[in-house]
DSSP file (Angstrom, degrees, kcal/mol; ACC not computed):
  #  RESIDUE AA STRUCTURE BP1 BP2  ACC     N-H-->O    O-->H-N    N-H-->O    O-->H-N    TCO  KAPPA ALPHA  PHI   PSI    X-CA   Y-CA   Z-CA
    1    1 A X              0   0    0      0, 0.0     2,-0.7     0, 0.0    62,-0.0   0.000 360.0 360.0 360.0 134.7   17.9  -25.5   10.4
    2    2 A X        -     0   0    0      1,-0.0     2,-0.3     2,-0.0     0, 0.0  -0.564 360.0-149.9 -57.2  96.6   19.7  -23.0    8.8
    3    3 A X        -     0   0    0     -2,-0.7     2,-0.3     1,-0.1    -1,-0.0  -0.611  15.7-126.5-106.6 166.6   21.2  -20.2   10.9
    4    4 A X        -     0   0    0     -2,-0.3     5,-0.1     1,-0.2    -1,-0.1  -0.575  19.5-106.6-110.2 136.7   21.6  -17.1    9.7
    5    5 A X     >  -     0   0    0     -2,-0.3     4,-0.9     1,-0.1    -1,-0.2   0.120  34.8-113.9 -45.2 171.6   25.1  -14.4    9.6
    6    6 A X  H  > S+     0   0    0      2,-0.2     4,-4.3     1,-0.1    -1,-0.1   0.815 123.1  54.2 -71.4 -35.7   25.5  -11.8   11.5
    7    7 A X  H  > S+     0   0    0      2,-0.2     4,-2.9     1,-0.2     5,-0.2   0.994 106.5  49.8 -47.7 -85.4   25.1  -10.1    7.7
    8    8 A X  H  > S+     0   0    0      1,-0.3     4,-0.8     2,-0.2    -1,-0.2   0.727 108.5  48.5 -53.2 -34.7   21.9  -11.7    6.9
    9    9 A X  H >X S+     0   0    0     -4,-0.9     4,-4.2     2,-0.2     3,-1.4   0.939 110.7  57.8 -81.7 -35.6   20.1  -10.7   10.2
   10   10 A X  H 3X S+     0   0    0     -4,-4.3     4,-1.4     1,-0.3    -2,-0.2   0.961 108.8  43.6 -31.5 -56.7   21.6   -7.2    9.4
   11   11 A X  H 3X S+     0   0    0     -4,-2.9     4,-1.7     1,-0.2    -1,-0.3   0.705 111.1  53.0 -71.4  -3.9   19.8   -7.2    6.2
   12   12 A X  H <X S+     0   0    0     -3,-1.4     4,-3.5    -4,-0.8     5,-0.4   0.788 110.2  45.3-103.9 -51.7   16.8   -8.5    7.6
   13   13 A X  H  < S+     0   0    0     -4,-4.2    -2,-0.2     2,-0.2    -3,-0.1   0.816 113.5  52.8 -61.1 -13.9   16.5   -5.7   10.5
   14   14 A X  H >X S+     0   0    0     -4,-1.4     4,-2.5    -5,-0.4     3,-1.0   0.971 106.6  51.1 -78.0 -51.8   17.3   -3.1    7.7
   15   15 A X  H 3X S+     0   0    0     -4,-1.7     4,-1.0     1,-0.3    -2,-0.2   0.865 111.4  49.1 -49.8 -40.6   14.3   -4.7    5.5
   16   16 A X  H 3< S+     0   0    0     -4,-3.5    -1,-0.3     1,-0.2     4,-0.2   0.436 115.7  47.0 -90.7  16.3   11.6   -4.3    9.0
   17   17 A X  H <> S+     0   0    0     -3,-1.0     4,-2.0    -5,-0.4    -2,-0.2   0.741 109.2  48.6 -88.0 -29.2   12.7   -0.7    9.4
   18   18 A X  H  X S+     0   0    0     -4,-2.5     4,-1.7     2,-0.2     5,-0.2   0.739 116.4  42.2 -93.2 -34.7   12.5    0.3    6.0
   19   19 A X  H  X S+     0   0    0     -4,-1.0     4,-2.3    -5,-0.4    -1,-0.2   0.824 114.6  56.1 -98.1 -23.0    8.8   -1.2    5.7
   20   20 A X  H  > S+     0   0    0      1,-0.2     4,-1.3    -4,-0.2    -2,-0.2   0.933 111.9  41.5 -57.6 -52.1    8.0    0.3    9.4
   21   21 A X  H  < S+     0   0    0     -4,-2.0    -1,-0.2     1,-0.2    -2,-0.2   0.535 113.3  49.4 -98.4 -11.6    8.8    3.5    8.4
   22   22 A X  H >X S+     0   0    0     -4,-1.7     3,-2.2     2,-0.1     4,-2.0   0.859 110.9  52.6 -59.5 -43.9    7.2    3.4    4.9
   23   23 A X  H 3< S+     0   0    0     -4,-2.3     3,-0.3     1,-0.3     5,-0.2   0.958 112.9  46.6 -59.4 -37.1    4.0    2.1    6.5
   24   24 A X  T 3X S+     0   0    0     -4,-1.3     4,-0.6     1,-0.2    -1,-0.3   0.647 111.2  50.9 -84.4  -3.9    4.2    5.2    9.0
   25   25 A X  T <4 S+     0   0    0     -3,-2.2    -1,-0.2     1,-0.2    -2,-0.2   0.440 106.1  52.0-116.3  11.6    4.8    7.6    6.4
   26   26 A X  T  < S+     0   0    0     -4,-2.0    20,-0.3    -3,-0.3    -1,-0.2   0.221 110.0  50.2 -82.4   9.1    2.0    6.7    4.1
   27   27 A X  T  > S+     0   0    0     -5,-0.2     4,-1.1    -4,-0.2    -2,-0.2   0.587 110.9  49.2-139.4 -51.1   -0.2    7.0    6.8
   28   28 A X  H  X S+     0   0    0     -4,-0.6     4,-0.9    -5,-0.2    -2,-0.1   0.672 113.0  47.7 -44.0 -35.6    1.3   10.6    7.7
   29   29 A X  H  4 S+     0   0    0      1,-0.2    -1,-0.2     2,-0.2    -3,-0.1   0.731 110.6  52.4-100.2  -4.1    1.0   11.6    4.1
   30   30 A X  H  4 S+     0   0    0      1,-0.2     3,-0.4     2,-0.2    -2,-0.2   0.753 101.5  62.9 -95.2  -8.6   -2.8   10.3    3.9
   31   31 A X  H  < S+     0   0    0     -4,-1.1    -1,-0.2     1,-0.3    -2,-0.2   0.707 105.9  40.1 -33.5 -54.3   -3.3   12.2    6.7
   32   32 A X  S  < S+     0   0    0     -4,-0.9     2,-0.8    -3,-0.1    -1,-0.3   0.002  90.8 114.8 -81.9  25.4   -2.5   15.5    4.9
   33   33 A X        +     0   0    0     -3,-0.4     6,-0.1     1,-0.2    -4,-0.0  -0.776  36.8 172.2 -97.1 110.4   -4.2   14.6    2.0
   34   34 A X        +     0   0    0     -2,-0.8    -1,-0.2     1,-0.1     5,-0.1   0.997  65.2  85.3 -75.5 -60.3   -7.3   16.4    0.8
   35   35 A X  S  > S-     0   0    0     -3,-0.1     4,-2.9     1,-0.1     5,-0.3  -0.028  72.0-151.2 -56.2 105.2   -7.6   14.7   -2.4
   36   36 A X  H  > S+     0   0    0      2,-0.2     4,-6.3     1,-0.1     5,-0.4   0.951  94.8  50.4 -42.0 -54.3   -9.6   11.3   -1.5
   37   37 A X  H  > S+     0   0    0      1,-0.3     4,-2.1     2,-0.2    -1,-0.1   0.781 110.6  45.8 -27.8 -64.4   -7.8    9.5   -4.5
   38   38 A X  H  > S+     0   0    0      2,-0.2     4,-2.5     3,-0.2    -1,-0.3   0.826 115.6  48.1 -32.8 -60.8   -4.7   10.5   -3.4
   39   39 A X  H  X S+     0   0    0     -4,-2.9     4,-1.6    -3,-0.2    -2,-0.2   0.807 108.9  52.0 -65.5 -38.7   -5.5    9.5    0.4
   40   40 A X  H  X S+     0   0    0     -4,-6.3     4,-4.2    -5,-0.3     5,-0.2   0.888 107.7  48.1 -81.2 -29.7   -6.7    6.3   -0.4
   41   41 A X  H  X S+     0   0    0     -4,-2.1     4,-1.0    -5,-0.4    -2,-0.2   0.907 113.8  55.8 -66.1 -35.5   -3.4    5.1   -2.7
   42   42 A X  H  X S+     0   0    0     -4,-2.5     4,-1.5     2,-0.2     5,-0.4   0.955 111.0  41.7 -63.6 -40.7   -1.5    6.5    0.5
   43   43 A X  H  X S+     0   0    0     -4,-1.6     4,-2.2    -5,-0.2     3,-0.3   0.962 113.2  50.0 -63.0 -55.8   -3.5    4.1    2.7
   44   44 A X  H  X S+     0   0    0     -4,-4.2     4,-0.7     1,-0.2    -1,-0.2   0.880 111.5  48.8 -70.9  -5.8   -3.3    1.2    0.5
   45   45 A X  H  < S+     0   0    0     -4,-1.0    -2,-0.2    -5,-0.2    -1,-0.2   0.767 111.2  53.6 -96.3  -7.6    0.5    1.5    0.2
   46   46 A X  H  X S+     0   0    0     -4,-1.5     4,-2.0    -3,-0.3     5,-0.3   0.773 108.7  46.2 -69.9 -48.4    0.7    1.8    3.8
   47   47 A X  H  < S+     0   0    0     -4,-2.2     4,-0.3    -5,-0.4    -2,-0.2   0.648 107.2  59.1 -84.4  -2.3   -1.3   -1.3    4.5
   48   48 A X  T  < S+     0   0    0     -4,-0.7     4,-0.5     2,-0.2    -1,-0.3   0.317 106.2  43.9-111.8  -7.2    0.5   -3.1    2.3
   49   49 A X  T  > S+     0   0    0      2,-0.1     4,-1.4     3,-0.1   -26,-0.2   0.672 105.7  60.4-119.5  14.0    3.6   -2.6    3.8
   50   50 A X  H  X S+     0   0    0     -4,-2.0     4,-2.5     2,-0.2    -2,-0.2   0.687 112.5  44.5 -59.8 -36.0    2.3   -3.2    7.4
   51   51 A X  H  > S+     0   0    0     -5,-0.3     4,-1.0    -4,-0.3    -2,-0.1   0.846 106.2  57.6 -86.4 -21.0    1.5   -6.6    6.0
   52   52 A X  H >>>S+     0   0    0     -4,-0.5     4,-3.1     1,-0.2     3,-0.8   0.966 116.8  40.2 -58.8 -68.5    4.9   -6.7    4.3
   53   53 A X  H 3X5S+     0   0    0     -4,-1.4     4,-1.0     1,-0.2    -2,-0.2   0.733 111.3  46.3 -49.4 -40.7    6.0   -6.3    7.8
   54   54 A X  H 3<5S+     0   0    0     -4,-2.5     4,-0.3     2,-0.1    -1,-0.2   0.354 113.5  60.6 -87.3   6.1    4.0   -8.3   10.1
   55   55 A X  H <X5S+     0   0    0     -4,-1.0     4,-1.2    -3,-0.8    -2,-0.2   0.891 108.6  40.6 -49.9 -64.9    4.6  -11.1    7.2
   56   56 A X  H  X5S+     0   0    0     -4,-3.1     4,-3.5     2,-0.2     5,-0.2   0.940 113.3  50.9 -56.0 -69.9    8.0  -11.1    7.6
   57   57 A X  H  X<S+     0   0    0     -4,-1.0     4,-3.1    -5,-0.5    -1,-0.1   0.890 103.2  58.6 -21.9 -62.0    8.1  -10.8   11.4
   58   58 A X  H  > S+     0   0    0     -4,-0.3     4,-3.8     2,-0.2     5,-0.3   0.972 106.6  50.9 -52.2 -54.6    5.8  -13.6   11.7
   59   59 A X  H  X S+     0   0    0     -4,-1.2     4,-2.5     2,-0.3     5,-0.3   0.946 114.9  45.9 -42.0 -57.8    8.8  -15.8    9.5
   60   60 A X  H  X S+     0   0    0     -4,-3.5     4,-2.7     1,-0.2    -1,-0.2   0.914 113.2  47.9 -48.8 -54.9   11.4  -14.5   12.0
   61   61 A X  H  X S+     0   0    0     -4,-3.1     4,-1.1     1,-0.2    -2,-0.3   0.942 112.0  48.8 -54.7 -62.1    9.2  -15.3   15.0
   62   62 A X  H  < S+     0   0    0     -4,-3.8     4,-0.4     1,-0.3     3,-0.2   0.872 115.3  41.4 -74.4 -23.8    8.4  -18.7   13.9
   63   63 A X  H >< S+     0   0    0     -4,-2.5     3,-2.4    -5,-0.3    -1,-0.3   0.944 107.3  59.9 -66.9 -41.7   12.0  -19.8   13.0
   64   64 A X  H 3< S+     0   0    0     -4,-2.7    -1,-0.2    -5,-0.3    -2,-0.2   0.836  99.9  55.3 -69.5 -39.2   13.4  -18.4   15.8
   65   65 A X  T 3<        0   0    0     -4,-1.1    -1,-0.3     1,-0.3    -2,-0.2   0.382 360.0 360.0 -79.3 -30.6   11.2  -20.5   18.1
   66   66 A X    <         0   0    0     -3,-2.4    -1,-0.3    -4,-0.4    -2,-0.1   0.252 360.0 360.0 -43.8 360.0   12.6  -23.8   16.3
């Protein structure tokens, strides 16, 4: 198995913050949102990087566990 730099896990924590904190601020801006349209494109770009996230995660988790 391949293990991974000190580098690579860097970029890897940067990438599940970055998708954490989109997912929670689509979810924040659909919140204000009067305009359904609007609310609902904030919600799907939210849920699609919560799945981006618990995708990834899941990868980590199962390698790490090898």
């Amino acid at each position: 198995m391949h293990h991974l730099t000190q580098r690579e896990l860097m970029y890897l924590d940067d990438f599940l913050k970055s998708e954490q904190l989109t997912y929670k601020s689509m979810n924040f801006f659909a919140e204000q949102c009067t305009d359904q349209t609007v609310k609902q494109l904030c919600l799907d770009c939210a849920q699609s990087h919560k799945q981006n996230f618990q995708t990834m995660l899941k990868h980590i988790n199962s390698n790490s566990l090898q």
